[in-house]
ZARO-662726 format. One record per residue (C-alpha): x, y, z; residue number from 1. Coordinates in pm, 1 decimal. Layout:
// residues N
+----------+----------+----------+-----+
:        x :        y :        z :   i :
+----------+----------+----------+-----+
:        X :        Y :        Z : NUM :
...
+----------+----------+----------+-----+
END
This chain:
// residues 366
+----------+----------+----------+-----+
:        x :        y :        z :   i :
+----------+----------+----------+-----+
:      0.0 :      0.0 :      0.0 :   1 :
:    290.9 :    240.0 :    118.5 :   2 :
:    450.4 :    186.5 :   -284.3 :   3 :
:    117.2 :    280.5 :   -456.4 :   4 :
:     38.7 :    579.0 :   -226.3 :   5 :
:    378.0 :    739.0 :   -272.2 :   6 :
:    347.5 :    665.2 :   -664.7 :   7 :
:      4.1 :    856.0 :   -636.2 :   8 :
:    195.4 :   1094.6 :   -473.9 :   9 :
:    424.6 :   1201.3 :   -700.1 :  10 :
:    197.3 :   1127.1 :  -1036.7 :  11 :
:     34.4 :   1448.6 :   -840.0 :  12 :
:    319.8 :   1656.6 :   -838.0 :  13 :
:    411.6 :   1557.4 :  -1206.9 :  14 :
:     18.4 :   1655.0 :  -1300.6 :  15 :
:     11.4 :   1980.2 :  -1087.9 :  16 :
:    311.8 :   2092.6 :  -1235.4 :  17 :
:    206.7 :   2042.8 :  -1609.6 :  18 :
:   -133.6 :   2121.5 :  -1539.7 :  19 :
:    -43.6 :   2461.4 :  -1390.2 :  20 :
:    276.2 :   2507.2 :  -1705.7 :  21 :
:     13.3 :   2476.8 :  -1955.2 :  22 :
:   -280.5 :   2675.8 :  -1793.3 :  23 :
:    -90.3 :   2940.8 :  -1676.1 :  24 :
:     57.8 :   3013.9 :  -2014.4 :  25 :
:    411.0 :   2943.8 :  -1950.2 :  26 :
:    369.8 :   2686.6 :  -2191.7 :  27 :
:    156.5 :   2802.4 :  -2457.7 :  28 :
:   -122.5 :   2646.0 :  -2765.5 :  29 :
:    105.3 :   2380.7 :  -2996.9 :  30 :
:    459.2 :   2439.6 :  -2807.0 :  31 :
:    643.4 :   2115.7 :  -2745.1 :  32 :
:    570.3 :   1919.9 :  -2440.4 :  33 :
:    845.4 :   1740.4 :  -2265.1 :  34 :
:    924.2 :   1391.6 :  -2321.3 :  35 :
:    862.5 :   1111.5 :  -2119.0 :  36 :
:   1224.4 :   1022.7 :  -2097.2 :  37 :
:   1320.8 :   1416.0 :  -2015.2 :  38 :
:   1057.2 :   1381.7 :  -1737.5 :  39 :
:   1137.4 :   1098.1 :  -1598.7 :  40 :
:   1522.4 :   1246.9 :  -1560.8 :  41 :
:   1390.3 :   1563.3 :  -1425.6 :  42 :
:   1181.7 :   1420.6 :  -1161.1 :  43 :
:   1334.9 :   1051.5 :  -1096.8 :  44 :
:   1002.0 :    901.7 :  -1114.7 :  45 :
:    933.9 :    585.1 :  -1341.2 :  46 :
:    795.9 :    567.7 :  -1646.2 :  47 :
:    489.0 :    427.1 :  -1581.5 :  48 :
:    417.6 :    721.9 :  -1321.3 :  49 :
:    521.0 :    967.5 :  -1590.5 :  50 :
:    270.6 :    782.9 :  -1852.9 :  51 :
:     -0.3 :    811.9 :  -1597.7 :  52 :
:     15.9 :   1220.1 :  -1533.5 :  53 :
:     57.1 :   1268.8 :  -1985.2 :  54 :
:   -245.4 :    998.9 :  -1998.2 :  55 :
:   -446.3 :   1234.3 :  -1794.1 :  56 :
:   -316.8 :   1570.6 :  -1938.0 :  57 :
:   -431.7 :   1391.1 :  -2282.8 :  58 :
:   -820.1 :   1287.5 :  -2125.5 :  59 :
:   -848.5 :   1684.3 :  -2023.0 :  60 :
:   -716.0 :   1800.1 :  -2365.3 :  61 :
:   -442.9 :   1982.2 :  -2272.0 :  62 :
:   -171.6 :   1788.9 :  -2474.5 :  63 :
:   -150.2 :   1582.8 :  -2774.8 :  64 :
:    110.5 :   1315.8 :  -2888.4 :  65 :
:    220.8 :   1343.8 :  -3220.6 :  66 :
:    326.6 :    984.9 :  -3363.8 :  67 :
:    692.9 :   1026.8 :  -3494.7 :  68 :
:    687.2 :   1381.4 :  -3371.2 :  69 :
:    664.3 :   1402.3 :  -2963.9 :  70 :
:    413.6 :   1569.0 :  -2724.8 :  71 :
:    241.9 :   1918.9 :  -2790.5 :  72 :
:     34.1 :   2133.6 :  -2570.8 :  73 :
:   -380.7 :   2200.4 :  -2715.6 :  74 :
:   -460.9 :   2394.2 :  -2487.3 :  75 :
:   -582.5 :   2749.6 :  -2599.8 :  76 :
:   -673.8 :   2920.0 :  -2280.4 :  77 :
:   -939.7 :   3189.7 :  -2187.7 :  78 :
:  -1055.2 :   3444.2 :  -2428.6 :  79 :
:  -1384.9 :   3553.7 :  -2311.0 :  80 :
:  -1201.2 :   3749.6 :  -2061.4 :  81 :
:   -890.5 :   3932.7 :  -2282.3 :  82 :
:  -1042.0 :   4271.6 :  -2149.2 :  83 :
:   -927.1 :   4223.4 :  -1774.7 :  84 :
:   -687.4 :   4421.4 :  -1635.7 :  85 :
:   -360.2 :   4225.2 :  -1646.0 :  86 :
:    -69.9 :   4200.0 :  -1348.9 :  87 :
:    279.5 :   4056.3 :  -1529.5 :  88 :
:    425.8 :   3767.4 :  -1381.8 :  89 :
:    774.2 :   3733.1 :  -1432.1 :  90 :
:    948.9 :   3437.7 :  -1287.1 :  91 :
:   1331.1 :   3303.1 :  -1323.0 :  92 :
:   1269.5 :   2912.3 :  -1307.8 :  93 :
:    937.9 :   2699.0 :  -1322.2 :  94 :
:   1094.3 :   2414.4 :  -1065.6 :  95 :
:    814.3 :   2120.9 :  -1059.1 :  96 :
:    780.5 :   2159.0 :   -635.8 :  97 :
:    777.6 :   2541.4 :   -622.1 :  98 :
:    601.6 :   2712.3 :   -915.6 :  99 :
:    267.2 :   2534.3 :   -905.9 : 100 :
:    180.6 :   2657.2 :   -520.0 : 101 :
:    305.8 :   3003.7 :   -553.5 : 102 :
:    100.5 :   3021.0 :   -853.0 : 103 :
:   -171.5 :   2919.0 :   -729.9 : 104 :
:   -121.5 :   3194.6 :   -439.2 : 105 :
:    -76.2 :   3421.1 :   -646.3 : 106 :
:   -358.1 :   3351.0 :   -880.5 : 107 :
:   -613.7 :   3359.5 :   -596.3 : 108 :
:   -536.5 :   3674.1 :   -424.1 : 109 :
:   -554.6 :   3862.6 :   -822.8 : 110 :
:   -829.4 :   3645.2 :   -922.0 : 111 :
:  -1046.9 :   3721.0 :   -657.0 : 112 :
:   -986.4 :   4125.2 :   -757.7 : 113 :
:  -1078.3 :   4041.6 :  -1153.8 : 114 :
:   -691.5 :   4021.7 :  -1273.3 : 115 :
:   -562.6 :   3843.2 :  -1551.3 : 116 :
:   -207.0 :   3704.9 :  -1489.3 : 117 :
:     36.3 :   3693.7 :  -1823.8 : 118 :
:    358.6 :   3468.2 :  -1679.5 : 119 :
:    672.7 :   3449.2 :  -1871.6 : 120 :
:    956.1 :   3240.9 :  -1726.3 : 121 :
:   1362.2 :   3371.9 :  -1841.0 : 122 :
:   1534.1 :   3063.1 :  -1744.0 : 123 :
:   1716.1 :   3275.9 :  -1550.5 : 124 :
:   1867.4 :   3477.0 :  -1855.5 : 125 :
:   1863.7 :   3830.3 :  -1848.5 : 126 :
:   1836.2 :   3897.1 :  -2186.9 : 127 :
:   1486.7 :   3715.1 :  -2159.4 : 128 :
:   1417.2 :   3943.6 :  -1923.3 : 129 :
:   1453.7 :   4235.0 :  -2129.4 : 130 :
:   1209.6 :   4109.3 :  -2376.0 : 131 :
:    935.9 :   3998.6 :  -2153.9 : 132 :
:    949.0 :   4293.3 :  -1951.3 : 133 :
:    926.4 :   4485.3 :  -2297.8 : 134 :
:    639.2 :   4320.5 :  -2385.6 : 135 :
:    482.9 :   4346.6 :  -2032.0 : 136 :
:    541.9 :   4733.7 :  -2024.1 : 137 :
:    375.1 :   4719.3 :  -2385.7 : 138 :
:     56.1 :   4535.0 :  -2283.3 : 139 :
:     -9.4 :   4774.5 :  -2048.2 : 140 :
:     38.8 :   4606.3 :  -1729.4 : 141 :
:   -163.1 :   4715.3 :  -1373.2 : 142 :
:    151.8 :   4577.4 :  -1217.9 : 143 :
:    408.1 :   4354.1 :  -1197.4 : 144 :
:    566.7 :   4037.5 :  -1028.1 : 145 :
:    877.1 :   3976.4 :  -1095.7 : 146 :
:   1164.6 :   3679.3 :   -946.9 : 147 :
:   1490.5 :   3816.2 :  -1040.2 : 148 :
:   1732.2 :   3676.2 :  -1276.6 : 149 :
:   2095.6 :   3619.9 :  -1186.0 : 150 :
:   2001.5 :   3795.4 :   -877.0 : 151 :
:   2355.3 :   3783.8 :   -697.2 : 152 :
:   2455.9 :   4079.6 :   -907.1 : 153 :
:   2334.2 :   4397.4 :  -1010.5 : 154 :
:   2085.2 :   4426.7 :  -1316.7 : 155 :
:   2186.2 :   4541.1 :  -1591.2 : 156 :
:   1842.7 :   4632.8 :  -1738.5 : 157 :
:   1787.0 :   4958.4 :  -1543.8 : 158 :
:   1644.8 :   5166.3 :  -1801.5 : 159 :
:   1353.8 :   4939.5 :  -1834.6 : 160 :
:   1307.8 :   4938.8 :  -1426.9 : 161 :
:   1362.5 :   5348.9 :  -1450.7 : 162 :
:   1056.5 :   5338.9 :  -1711.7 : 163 :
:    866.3 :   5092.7 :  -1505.6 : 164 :
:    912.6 :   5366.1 :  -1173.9 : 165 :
:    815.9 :   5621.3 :  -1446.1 : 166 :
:    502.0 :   5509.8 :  -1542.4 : 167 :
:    430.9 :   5413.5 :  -1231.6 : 168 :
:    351.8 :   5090.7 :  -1228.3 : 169 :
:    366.5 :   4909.3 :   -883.8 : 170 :
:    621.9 :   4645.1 :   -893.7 : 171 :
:    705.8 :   4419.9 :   -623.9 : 172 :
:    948.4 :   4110.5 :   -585.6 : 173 :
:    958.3 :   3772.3 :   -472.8 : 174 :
:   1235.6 :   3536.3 :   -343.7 : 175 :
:   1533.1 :   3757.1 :   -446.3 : 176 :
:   1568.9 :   4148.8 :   -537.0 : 177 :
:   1869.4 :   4327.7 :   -731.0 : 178 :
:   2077.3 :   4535.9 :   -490.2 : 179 :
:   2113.8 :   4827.4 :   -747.1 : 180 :
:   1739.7 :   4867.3 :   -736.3 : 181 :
:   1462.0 :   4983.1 :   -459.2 : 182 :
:   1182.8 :   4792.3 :   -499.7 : 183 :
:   1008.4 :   4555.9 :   -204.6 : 184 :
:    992.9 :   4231.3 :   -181.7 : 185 :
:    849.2 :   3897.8 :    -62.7 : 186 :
:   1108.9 :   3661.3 :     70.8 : 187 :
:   1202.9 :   3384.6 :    290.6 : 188 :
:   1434.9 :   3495.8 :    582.1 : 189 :
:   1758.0 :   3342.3 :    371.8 : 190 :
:   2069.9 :   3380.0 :    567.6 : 191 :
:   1902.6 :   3310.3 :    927.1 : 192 :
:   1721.1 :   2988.6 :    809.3 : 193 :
:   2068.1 :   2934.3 :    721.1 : 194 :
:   2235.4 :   3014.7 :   1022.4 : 195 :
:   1917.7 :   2816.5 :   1225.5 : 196 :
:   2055.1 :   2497.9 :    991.7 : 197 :
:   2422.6 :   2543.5 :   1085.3 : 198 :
:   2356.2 :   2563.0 :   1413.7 : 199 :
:   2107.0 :   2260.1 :   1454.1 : 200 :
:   2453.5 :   2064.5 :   1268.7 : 201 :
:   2684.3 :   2194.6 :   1531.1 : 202 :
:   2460.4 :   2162.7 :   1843.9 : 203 :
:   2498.6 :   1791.1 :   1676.9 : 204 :
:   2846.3 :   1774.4 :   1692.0 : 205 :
:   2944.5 :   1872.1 :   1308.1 : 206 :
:   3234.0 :   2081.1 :   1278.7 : 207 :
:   3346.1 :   1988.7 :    965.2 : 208 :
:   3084.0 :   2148.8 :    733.2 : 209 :
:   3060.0 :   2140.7 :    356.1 : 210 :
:   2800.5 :   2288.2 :    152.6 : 211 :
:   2676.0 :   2316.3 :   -197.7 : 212 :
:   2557.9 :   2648.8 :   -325.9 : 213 :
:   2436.4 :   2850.1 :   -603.8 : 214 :
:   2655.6 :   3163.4 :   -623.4 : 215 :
:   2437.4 :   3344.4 :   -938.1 : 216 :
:   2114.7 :   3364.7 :   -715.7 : 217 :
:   2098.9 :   3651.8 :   -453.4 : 218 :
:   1925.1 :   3361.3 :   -183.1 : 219 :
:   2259.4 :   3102.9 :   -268.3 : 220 :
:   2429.1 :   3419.7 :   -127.2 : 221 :
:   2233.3 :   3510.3 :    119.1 : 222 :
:   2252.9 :   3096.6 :    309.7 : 223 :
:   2602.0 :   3091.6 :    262.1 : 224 :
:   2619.0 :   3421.1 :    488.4 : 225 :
:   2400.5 :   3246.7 :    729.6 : 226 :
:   2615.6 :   2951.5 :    731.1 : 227 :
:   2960.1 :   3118.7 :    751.2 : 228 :
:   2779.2 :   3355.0 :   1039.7 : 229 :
:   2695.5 :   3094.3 :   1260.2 : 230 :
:   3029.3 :   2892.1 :   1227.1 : 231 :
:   3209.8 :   3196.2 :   1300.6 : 232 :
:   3031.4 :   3259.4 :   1648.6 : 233 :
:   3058.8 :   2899.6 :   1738.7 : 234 :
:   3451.7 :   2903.9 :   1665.4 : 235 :
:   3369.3 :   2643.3 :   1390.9 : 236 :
:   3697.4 :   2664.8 :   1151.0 : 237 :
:   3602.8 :   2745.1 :    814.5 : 238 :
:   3773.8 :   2538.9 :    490.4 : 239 :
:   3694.1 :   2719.7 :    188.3 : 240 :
:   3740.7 :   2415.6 :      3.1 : 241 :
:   3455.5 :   2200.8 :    133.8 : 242 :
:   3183.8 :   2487.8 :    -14.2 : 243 :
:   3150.0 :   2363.4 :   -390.2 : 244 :
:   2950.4 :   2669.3 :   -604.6 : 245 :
:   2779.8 :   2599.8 :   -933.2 : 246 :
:   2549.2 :   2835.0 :  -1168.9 : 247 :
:   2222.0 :   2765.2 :  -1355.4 : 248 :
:   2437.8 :   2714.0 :  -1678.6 : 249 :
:   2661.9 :   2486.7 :  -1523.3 : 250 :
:   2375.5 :   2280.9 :  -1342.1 : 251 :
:   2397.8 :   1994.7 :  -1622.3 : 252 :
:   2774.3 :   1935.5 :  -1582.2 : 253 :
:   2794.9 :   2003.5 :  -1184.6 : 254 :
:   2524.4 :   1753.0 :  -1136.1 : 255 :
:   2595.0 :   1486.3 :  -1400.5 : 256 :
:   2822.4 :   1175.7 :  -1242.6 : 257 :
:   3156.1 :   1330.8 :  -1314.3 : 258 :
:   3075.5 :   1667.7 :  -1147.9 : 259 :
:   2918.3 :   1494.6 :   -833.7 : 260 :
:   3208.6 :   1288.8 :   -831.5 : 261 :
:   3395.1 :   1603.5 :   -827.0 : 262 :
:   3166.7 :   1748.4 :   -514.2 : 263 :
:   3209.7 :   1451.3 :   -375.7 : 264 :
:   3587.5 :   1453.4 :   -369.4 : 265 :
:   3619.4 :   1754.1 :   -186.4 : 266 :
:   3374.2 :   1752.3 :     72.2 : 267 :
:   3392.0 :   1353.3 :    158.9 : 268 :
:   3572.2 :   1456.8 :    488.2 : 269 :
:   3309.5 :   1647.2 :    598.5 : 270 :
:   3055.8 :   1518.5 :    818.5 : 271 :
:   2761.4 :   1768.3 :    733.3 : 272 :
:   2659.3 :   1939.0 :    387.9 : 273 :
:   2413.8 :   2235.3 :    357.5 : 274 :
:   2239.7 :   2198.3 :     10.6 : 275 :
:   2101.6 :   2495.6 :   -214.1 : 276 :
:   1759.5 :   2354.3 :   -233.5 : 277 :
:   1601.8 :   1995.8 :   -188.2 : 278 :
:   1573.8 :   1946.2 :   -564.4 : 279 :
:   1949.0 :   1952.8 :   -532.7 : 280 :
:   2017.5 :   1782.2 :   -213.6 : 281 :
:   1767.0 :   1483.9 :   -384.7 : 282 :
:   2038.9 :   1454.8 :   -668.2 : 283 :
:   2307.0 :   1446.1 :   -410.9 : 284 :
:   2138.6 :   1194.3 :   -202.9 : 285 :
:   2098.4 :    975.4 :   -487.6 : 286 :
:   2430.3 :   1013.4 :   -572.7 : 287 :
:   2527.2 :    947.1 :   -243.8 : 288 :
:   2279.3 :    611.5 :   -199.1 : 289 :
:   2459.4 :    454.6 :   -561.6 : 290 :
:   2829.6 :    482.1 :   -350.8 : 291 :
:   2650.5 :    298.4 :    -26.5 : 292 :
:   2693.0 :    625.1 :    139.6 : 293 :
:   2394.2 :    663.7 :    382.6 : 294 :
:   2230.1 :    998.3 :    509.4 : 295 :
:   2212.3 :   1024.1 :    848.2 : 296 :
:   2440.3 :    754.3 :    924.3 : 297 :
:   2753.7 :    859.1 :    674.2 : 298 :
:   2661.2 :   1230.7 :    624.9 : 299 :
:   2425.4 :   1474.2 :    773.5 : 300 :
:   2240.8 :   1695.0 :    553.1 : 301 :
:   2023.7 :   2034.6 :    525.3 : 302 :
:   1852.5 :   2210.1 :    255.0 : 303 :
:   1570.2 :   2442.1 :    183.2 : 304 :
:   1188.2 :   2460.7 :     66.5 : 305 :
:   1047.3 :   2113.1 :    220.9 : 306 :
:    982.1 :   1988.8 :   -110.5 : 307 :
:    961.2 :   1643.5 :     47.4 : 308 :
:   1076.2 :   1503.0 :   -236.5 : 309 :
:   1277.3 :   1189.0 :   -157.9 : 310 :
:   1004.7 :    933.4 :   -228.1 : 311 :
:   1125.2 :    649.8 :   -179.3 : 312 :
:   1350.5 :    680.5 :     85.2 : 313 :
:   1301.4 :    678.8 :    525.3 : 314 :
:   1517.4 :   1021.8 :    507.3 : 315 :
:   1364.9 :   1316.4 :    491.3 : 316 :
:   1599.0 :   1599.6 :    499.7 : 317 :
:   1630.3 :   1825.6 :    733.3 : 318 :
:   1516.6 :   2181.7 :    520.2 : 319 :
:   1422.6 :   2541.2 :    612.7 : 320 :
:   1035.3 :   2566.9 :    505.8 : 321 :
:    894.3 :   2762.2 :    190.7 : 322 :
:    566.5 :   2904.5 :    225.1 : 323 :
:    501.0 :   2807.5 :    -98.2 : 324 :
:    100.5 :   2880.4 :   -132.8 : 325 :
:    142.6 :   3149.8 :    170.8 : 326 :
:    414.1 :   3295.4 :    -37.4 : 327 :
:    209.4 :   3368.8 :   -346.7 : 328 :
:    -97.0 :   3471.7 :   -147.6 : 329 :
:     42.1 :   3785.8 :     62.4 : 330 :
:    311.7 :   3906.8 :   -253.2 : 331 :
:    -81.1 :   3909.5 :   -489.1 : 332 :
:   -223.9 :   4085.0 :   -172.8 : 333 :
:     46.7 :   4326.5 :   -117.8 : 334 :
:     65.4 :   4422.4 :   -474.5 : 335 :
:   -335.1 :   4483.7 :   -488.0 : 336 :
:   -249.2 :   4709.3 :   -183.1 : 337 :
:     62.8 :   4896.0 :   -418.8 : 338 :
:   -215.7 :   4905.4 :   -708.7 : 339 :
:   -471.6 :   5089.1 :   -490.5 : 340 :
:   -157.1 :   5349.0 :   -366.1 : 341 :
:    -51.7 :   5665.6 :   -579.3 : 342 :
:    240.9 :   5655.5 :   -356.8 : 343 :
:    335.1 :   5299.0 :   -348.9 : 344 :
:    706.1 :   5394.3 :   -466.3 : 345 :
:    731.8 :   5595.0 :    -67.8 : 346 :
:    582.4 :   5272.2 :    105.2 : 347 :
:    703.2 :   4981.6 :    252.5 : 348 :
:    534.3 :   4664.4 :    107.3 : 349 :
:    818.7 :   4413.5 :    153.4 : 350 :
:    758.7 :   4138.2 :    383.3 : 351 :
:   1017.8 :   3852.9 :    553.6 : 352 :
:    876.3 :   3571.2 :    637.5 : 353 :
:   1002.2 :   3399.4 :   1003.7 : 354 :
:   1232.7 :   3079.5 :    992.5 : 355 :
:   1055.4 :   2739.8 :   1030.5 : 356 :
:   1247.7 :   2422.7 :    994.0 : 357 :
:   1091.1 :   2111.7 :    955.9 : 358 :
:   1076.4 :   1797.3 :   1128.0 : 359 :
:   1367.1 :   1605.9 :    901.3 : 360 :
:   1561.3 :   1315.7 :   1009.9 : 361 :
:   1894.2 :   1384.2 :    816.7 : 362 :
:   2123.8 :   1522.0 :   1072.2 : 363 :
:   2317.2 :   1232.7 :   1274.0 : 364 :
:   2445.5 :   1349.5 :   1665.9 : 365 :
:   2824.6 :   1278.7 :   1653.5 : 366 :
+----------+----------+----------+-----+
END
């Protein structure tokens, strides 16, 4: 019974996530659909779980398989209500665990208020950025929603931001911000869930920390302050070597077999690793399990979101809670607030939300 509930489970996830792609308009009328093998790498779930979500998709009408060709999307959205006002939504990834709840947050709160939301996704590429925001500014936007791209350094589209404070238009954040810009935002508290993390490892014992972090994302950043913080006021000595960075364009080589390897190599002393996010730590772990190298027992680990996604596993990993849904809700709420204030630009809408750490069982006592 356990096995078929947990491959419910995640035929869910796999269906939100596509369901909420192609509804949303990230994915749009007769674009290609992933492929079953693609999927099945992205998410590590079998075949037949991935057949099950597309079989569905298929019933509702929202993709068709092409014989010879692959998978498309058929899904031609909403007209009937074009002439709503429209609120830009302008995020930097679409990860399977994340996107479909703060969507769905975000979605209610504007819904409710007779909003249309256009998304548009860069891949975190600012280039894409400057053409969707283009567009966005174009269209006519109420106001905008926007993740940042490449967040860890300073945006180099500022003429389009300068027009944006120009016009007007009430723009607000969410997860990240750009330093050379003053704008609110909606974030988790980064760099003290990190620093909550370290300490949990070294009230275990762990002194010899590791970590794995993104260093082009302004929350990568942001944990490994926390983490450096907190091992500096416990006396914890620091080894520069045992933190291994990667960026979203080198994501396919850093987490292929030779660049775990690689990871692996320099942080195999170490007795604890903090982890980016749990989509990462996930590919680590499985890494990890092919090597017979067991979390807690071996290694201790942390991460972020509580995307509870290690299946099929008794771990779950010790991670710093997203809000997820919560998330979505107050940044649409807060921006219907900016959209109802002349003076939004002399206001303070931003909003931190307070650490919670789950209930994980990957940290060992030493």
């Amino acid at each position: 019974m356990k096995n078929t509930n947990q491959e419910g489970l995640k035929y869910q996830k796999l269906y939100n996530w596509a369901h909420t792609l192609i509804t949303s308009g990230v994915i749009r009328n007769m674009d290609k659909f992933p492929s079953e093998p693609s999927l099945q790498k992205k998410f590590g779930y079998s075949r037949q779980t991935v057949r099950t979500a597309l079989q569905q998709l298929e019933e509702e009408g929202l993709i068709t398989r092409v014989r010879g060709s692959g998978t498309y999307v058929s899904y031609e959205g909403q007209t009937i209500d074009d002439d709503r006002p429209r609120v830009g939504l302008l995020l930097s990834y679409y990860s399977e665990y994340l996107f479909p709840e703060v969507y769905d947050g975000i979605e209610a709160s504007l819904s409710e208020k007779g909003y249309r939301i256009d998304v548009a996704v860069t891949k975190n590429r600012l280039n894409d950025e400057a053409v969707y925001l283009e567009s966005m500014l174009k269209n006519n936007v109420s106001g905008l929603i926007i993740e940042g791209s490449r967040s860890a350094f300073p945006n180099p589209n500022l003429r389009l931001f300068e027009e944006i404070k120009k016009r007007n238009i009430p723009t607000i954040f969410i997860h990240n911000h750009y330093e050379n810009m003053s704008f609110d935002s909606v974030e988790m508290s980064d760099t003290r869930s990190a620093y909550e993390l370290t300490k949990t490892l070294i009230e275990h014992g762990h002194r010899k920390i590791g970590g794995i972090l993104k260093y082009d994302d302004m929350q990568g950043i942001a944990r490994y302050k926390g983490l450096i913080q907190c091992m500096s006021d416990y006396g914890i000595k620091y080894d520069d070597d045992c933190i291994r960075w990667y960026s979203t364009r080198e994501m396919e080589d850093k987490f292929g077999k030779k660049g775990l390897t690689h990871i692996y190599r320099h942080t195999r002393e170490c007795t604890a690793m903090m982890i980016y996010n749990d989509e990462v730590a996930r590919v680590y772990l499985e890494f990890l399990d092919e090597r017979g190298i067991h979390v807690p027992e071996d290694v201790s680990v942390v991460s972020f979101d509580d995307a509870e996604l290690m299946d099929n596993t008794d771990v779950k990993v010790l991670s710093a809670i997203h809000p997820k849904n919560k998330l979505g809700y107050i940044t649409g709420n807060h921006l219907l607030r900016m959209m109802d204030d002349e003076d939004w630009q002399t206001k303070n809408y931003a909003y931190r939300f307070p650490v919670r750490i789950n209930d994980g069982n990957s940290v060992r006592k030493l």
